[in-house]
mmCIF file of the N, C-alpha and C atoms, coordinates in Angstrom:
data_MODEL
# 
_entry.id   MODEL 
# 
loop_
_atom_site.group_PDB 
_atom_site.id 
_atom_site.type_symbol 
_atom_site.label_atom_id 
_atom_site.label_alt_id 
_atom_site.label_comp_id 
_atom_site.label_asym_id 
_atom_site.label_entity_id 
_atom_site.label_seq_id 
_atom_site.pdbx_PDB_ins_code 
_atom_site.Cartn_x 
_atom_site.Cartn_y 
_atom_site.Cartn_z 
_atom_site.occupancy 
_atom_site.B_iso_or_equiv 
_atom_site.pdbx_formal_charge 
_atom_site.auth_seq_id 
_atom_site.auth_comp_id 
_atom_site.auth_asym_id 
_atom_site.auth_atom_id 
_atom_site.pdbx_PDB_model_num 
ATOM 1   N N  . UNK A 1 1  ? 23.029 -14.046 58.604 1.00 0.00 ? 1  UNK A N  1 
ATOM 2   C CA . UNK A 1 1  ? 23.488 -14.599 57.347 1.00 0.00 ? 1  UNK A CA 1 
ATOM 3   C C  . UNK A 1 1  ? 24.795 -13.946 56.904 1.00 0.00 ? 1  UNK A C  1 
ATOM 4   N N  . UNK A 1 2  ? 25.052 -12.284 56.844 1.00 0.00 ? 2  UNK A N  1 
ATOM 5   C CA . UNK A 1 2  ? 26.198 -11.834 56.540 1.00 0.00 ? 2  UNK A CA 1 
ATOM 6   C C  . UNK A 1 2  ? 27.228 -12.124 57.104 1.00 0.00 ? 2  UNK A C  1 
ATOM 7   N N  . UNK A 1 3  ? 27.150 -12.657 58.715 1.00 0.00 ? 3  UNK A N  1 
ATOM 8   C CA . UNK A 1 3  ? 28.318 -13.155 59.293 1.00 0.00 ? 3  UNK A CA 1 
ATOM 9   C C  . UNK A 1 3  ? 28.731 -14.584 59.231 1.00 0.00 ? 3  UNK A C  1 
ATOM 10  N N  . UNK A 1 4  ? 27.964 -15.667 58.720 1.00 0.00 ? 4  UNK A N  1 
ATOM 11  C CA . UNK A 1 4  ? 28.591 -17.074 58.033 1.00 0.00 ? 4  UNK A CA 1 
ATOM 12  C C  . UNK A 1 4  ? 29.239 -16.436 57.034 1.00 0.00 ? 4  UNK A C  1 
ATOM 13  N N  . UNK A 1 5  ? 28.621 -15.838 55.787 1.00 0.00 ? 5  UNK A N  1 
ATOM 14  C CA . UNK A 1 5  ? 29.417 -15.540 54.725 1.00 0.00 ? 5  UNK A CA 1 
ATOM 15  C C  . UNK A 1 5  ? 30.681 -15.179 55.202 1.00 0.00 ? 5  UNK A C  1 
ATOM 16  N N  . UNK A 1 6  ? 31.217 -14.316 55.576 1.00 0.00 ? 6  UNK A N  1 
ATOM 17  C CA . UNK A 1 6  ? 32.422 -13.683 55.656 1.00 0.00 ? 6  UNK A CA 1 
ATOM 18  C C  . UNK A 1 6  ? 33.208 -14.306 57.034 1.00 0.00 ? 6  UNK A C  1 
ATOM 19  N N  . UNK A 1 7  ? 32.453 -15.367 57.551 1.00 0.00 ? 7  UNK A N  1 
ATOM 20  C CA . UNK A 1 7  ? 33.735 -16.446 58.346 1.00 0.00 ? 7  UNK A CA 1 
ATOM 21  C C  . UNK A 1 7  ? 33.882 -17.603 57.773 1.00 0.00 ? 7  UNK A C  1 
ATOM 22  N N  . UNK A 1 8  ? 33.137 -17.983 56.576 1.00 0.00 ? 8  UNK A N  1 
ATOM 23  C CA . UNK A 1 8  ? 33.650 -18.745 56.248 1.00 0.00 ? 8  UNK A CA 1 
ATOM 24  C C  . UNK A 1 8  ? 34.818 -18.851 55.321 1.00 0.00 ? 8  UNK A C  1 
ATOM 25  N N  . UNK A 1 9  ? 35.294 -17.985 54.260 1.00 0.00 ? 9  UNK A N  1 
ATOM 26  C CA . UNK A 1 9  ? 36.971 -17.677 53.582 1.00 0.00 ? 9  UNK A CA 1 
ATOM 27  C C  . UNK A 1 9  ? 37.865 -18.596 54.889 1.00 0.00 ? 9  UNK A C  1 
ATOM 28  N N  . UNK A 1 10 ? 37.684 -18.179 55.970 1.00 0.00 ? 10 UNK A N  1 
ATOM 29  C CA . UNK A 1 10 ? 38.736 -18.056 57.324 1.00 0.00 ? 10 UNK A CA 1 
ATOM 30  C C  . UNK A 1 10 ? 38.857 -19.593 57.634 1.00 0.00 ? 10 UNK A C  1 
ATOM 31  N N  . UNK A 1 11 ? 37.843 -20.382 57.566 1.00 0.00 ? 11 UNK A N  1 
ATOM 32  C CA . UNK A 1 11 ? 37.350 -21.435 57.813 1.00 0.00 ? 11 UNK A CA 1 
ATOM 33  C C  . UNK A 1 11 ? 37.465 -22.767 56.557 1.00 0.00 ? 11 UNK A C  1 
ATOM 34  N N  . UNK A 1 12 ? 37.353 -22.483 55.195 1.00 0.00 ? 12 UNK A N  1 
ATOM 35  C CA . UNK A 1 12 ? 37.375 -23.167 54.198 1.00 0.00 ? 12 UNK A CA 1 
ATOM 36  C C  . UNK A 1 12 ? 39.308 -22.824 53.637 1.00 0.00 ? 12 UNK A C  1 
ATOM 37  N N  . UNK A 1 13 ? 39.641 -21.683 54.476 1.00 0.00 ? 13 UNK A N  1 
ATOM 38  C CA . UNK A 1 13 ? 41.442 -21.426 53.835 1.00 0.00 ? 13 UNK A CA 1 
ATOM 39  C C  . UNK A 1 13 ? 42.071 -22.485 55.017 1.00 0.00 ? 13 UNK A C  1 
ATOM 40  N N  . UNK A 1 14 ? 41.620 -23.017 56.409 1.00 0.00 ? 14 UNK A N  1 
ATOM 41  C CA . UNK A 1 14 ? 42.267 -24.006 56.871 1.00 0.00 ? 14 UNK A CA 1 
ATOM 42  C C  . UNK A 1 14 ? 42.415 -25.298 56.282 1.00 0.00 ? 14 UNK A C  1 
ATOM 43  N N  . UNK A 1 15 ? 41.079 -25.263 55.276 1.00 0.00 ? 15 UNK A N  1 
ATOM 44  C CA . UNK A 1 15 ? 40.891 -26.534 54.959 1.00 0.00 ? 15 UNK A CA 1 
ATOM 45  C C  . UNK A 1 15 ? 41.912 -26.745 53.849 1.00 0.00 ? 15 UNK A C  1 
ATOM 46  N N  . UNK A 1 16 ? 41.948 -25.841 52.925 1.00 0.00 ? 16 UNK A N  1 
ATOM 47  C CA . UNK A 1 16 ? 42.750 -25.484 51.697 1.00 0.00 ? 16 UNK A CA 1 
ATOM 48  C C  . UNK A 1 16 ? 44.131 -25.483 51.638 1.00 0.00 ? 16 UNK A C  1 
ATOM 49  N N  . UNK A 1 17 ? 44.716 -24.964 52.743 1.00 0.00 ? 17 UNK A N  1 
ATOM 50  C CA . UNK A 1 17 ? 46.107 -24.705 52.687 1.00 0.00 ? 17 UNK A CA 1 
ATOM 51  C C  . UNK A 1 17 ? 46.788 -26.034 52.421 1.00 0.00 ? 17 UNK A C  1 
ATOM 52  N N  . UNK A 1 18 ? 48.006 -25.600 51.846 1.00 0.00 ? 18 UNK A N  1 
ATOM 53  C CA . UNK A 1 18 ? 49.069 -26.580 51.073 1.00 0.00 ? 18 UNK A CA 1 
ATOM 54  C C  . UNK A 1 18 ? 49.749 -26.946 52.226 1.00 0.00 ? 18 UNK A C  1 
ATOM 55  N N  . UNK A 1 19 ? 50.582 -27.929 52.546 1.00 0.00 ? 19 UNK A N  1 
ATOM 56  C CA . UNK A 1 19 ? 51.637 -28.216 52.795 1.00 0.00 ? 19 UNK A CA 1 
ATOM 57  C C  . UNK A 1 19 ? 53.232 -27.754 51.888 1.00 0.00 ? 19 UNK A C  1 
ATOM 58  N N  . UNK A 1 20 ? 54.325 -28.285 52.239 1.00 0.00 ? 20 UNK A N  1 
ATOM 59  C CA . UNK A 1 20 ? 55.390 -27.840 51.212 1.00 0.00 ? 20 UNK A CA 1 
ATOM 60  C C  . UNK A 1 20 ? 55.378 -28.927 49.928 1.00 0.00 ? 20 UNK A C  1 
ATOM 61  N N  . UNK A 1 21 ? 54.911 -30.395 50.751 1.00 0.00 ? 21 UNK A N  1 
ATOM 62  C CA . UNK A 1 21 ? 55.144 -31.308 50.032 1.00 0.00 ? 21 UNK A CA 1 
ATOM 63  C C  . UNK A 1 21 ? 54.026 -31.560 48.962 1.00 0.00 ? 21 UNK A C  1 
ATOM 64  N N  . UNK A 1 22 ? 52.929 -30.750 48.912 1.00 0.00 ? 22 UNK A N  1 
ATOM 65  C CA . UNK A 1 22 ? 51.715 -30.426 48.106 1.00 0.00 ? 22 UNK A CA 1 
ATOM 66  C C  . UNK A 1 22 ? 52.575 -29.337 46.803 1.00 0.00 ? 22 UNK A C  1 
ATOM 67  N N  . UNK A 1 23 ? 52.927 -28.478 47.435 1.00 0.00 ? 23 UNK A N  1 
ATOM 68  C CA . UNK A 1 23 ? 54.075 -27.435 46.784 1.00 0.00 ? 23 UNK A CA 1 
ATOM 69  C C  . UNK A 1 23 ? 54.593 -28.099 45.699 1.00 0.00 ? 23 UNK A C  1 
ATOM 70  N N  . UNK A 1 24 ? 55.341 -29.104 46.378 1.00 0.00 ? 24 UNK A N  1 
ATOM 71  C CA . UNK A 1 24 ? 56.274 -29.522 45.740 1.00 0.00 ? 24 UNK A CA 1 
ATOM 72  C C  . UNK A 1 24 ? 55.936 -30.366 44.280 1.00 0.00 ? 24 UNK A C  1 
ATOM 73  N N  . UNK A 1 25 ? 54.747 -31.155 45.075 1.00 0.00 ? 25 UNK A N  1 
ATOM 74  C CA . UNK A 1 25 ? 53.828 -31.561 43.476 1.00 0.00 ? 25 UNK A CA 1 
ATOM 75  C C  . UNK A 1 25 ? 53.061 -30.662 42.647 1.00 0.00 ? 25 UNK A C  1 
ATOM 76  N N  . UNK A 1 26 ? 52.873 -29.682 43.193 1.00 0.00 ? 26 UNK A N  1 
ATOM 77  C CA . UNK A 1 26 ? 52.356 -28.908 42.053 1.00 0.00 ? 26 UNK A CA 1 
ATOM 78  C C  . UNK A 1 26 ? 53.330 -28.391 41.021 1.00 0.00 ? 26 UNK A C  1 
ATOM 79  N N  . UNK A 1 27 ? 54.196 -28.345 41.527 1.00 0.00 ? 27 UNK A N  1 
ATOM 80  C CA . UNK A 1 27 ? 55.356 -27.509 40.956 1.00 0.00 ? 27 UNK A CA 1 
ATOM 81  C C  . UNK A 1 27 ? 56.090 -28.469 39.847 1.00 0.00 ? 27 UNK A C  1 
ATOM 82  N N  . UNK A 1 28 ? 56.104 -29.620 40.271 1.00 0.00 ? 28 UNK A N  1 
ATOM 83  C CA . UNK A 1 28 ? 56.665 -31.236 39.396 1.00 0.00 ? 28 UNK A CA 1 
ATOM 84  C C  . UNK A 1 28 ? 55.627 -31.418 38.253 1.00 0.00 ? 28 UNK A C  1 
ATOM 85  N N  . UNK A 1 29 ? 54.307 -31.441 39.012 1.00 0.00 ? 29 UNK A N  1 
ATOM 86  C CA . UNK A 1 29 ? 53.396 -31.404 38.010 1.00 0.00 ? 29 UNK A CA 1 
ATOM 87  C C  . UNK A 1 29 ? 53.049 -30.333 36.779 1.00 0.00 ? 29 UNK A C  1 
ATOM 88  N N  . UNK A 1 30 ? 53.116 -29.315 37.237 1.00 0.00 ? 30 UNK A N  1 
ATOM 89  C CA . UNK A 1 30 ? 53.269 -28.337 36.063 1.00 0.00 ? 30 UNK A CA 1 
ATOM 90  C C  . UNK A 1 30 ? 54.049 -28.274 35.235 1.00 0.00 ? 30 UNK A C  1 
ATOM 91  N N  . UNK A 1 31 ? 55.472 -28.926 35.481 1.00 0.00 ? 31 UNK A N  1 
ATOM 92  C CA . UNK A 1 31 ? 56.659 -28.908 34.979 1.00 0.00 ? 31 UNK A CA 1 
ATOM 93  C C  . UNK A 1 31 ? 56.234 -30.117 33.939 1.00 0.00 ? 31 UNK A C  1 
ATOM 94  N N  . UNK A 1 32 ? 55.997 -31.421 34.550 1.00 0.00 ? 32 UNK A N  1 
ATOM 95  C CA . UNK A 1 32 ? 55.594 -31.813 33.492 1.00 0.00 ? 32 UNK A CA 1 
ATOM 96  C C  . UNK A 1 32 ? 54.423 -31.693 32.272 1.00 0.00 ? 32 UNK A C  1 
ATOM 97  N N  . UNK A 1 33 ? 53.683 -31.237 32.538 1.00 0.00 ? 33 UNK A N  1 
ATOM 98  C CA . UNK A 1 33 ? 52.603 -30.616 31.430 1.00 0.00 ? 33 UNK A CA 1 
ATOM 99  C C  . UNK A 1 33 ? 53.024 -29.579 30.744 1.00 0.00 ? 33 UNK A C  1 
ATOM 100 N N  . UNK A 1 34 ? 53.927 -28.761 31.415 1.00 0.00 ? 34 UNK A N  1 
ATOM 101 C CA . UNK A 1 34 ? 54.569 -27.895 30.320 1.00 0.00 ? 34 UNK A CA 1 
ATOM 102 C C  . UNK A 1 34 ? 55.335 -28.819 29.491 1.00 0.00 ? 34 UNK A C  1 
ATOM 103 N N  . UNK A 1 35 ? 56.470 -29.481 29.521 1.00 0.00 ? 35 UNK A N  1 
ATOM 104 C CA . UNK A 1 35 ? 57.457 -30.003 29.378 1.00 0.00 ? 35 UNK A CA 1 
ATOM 105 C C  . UNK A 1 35 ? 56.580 -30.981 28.084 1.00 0.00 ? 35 UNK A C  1 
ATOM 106 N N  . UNK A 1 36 ? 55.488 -31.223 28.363 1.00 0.00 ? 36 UNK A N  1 
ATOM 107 C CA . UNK A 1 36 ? 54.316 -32.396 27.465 1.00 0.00 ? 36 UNK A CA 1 
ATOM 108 C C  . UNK A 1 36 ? 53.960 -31.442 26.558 1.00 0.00 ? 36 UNK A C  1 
ATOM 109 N N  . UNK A 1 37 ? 53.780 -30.035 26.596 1.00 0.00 ? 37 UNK A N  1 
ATOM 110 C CA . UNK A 1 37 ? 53.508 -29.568 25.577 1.00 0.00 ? 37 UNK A CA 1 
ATOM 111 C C  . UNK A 1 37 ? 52.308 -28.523 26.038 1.00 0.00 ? 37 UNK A C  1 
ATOM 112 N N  . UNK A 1 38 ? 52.100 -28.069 27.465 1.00 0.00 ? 38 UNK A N  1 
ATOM 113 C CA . UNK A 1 38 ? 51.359 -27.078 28.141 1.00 0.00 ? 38 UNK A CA 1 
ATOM 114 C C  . UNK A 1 38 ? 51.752 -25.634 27.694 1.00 0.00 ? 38 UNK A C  1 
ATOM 115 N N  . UNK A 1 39 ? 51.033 -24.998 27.317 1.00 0.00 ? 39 UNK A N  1 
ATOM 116 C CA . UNK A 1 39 ? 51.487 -23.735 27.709 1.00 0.00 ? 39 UNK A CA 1 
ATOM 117 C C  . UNK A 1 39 ? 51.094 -22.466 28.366 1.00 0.00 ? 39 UNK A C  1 
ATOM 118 N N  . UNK A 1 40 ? 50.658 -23.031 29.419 1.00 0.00 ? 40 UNK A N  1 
ATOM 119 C CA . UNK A 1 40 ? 50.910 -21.644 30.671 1.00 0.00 ? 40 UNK A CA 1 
ATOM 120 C C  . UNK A 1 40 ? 49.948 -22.373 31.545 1.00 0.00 ? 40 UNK A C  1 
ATOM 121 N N  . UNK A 1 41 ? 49.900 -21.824 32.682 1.00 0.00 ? 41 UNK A N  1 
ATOM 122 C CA . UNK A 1 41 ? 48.906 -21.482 33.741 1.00 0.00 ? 41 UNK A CA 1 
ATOM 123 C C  . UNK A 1 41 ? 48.039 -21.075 34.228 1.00 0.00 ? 41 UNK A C  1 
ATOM 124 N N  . UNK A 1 42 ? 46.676 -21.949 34.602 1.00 0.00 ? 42 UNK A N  1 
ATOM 125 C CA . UNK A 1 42 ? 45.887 -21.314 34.750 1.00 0.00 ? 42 UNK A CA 1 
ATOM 126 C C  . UNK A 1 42 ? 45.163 -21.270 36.137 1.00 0.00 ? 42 UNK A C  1 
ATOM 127 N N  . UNK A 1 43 ? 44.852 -20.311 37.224 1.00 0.00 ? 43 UNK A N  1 
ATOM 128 C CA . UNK A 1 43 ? 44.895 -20.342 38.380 1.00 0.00 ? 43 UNK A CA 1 
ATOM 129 C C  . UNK A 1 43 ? 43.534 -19.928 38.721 1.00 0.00 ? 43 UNK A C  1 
ATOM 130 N N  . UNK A 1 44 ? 42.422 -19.960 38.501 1.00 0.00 ? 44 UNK A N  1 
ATOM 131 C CA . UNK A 1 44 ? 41.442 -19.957 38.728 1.00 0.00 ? 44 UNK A CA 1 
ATOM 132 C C  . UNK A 1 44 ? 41.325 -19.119 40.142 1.00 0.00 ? 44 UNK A C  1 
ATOM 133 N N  . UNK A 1 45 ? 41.640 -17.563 40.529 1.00 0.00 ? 45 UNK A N  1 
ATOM 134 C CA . UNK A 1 45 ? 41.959 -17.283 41.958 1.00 0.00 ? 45 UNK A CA 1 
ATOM 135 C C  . UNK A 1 45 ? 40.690 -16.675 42.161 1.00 0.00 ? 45 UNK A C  1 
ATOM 136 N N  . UNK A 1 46 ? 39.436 -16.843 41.641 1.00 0.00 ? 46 UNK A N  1 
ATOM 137 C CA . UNK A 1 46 ? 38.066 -16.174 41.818 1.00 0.00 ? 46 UNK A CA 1 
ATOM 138 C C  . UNK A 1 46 ? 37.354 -17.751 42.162 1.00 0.00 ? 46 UNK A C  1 
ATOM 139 N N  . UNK A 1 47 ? 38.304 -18.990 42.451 1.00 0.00 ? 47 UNK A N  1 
ATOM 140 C CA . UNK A 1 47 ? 37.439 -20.440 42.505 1.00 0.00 ? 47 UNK A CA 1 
ATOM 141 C C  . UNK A 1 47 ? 38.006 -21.090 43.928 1.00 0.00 ? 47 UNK A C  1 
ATOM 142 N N  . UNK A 1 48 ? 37.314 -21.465 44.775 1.00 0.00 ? 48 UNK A N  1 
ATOM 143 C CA . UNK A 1 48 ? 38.149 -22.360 45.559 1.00 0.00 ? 48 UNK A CA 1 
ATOM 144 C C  . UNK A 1 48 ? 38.420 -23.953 44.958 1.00 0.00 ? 48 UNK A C  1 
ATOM 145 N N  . UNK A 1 49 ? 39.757 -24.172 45.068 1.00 0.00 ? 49 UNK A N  1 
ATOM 146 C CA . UNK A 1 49 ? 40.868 -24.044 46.123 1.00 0.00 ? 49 UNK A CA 1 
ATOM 147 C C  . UNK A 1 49 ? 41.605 -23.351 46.063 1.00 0.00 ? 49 UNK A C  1 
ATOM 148 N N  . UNK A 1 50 ? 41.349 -22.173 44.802 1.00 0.00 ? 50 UNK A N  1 
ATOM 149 C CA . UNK A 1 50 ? 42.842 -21.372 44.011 1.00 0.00 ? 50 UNK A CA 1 
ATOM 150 C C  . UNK A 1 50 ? 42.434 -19.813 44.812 1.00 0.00 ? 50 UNK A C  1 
ATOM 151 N N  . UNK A 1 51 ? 41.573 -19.924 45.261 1.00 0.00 ? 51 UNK A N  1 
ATOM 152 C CA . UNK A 1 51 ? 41.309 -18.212 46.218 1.00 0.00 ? 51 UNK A CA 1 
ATOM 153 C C  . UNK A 1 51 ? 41.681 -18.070 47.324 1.00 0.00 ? 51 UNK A C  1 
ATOM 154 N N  . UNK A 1 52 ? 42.671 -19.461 47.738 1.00 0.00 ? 52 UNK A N  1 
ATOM 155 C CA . UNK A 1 52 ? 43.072 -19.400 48.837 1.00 0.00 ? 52 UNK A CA 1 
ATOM 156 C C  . UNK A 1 52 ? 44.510 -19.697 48.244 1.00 0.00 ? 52 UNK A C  1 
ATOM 157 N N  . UNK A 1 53 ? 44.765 -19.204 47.319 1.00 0.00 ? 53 UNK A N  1 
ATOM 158 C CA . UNK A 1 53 ? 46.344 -19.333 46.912 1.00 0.00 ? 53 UNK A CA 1 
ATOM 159 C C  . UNK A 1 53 ? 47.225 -18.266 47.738 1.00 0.00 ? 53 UNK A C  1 
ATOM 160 N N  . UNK A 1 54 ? 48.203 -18.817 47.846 1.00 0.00 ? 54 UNK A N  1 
ATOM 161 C CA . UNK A 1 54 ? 49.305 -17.351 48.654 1.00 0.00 ? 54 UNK A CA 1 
ATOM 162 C C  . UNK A 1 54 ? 49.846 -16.705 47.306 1.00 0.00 ? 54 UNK A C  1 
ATOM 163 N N  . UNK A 1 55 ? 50.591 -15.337 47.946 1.00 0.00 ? 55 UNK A N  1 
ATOM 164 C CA . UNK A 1 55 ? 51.201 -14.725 46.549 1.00 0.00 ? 55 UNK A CA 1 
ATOM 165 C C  . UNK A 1 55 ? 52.351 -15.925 46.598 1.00 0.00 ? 55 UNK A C  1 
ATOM 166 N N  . UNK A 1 56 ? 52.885 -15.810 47.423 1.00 0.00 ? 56 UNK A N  1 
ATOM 167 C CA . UNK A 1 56 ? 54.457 -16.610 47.404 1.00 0.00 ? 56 UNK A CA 1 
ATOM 168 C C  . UNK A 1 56 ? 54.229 -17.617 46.500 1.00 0.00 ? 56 UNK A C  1 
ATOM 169 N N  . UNK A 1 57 ? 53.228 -18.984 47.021 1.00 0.00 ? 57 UNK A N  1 
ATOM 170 C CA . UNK A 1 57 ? 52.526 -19.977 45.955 1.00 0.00 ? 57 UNK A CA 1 
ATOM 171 C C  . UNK A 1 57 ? 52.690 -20.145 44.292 1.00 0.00 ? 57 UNK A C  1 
ATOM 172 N N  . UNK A 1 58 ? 51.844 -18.466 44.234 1.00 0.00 ? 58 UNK A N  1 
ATOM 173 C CA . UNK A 1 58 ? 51.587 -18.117 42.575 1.00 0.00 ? 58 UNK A CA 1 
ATOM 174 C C  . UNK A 1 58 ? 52.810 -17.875 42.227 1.00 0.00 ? 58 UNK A C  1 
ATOM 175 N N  . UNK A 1 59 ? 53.850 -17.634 42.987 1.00 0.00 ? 59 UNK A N  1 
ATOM 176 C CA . UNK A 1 59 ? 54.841 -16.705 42.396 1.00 0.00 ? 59 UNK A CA 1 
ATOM 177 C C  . UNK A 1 59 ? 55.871 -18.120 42.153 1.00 0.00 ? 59 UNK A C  1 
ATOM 178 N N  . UNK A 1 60 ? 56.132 -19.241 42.895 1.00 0.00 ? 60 UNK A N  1 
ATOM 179 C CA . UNK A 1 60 ? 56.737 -20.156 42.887 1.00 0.00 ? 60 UNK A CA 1 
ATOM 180 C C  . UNK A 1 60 ? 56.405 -20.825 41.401 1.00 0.00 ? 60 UNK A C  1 
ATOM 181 N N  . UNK A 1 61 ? 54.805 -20.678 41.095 1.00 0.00 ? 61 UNK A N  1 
ATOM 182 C CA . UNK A 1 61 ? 54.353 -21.525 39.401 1.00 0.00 ? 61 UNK A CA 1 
ATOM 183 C C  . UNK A 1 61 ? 54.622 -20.756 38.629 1.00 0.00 ? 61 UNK A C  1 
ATOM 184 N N  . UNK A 1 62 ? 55.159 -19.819 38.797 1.00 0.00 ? 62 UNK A N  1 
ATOM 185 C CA . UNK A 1 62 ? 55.087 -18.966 37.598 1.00 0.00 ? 62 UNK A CA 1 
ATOM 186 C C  . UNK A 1 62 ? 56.475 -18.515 37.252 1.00 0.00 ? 62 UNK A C  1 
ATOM 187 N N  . UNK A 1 63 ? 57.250 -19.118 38.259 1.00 0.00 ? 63 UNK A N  1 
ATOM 188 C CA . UNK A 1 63 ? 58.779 -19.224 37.780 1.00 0.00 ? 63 UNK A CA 1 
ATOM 189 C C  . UNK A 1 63 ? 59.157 -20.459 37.208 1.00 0.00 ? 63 UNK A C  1 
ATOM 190 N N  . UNK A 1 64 ? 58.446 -21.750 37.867 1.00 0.00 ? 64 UNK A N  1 
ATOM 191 C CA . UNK A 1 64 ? 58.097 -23.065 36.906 1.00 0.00 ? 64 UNK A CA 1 
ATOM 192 C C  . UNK A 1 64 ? 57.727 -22.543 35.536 1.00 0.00 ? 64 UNK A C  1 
ATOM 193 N N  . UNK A 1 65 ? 56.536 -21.753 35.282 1.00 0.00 ? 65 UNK A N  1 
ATOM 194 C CA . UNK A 1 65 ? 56.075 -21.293 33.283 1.00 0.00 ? 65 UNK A CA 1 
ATOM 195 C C  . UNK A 1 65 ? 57.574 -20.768 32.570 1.00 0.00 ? 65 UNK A C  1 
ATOM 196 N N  . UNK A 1 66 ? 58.075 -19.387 33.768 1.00 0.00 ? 66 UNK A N  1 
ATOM 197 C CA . UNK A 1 66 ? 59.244 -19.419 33.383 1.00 0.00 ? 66 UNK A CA 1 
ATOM 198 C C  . UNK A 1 66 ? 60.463 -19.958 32.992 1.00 0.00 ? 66 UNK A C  1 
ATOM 199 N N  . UNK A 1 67 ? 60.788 -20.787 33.642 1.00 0.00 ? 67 UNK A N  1 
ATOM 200 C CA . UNK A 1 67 ? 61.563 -21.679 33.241 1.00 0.00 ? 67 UNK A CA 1 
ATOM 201 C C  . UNK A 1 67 ? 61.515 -22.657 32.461 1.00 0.00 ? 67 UNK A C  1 
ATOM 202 N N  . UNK A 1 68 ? 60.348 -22.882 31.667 1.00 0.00 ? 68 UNK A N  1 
ATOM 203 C CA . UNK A 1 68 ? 59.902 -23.831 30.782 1.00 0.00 ? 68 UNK A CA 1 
ATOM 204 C C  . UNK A 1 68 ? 59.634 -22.722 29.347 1.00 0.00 ? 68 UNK A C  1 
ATOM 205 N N  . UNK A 1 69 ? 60.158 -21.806 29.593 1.00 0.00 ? 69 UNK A N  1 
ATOM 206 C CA . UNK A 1 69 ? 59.928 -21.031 28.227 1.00 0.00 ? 69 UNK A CA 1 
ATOM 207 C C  . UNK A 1 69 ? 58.724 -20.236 28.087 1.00 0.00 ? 69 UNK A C  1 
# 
C-alpha cells in the first residue's frame, strides 16, 4: 500500500502538467478576473491539479496579480 501512495504524485503530475498554451490561458484568464474586479490568487498547492504546480508557473501568476495592482 505505501508504495502506490508515493508513485502515484509521479503518475497523476503526467497527467497534470500544463502545456505553454494552457499557460498562456491561465495567465489571460486571471488577467481578466482581476481586471473584472478579482483580487488576488488563489492556488490551492495542498489540492490536485495545483500540487503539481511548478515554481516557475506560480511565479508567472503572480507577476499577472502584480501587474494588475
Amino acid at each position: 500500500m505505501r508504495q502506490a501512495v508515493s508513485e502515484r504524485p509521479s503518475i497523476d503530475a503526467k497527467l497534470y502538467r500544463r502545456g505553454d498554451n494552457q499557460s498562456l490561458s491561465m495567465k489571460d484568464l486571471l488577467e481578466e478576473a482581476l481586471t473584472a474586479g478579482g483580487i488576488g490568487l488563489s492556488s490551492g498547492l495542498i489540492y490536485p491539479p495545483g500540487i503539481f504546480a511548478t515554481t516557475a508557473e506560480l511565479v508567472e501568476l503572480c507577476r499577472v496579480v502584480a501587474s494588475c495592482g
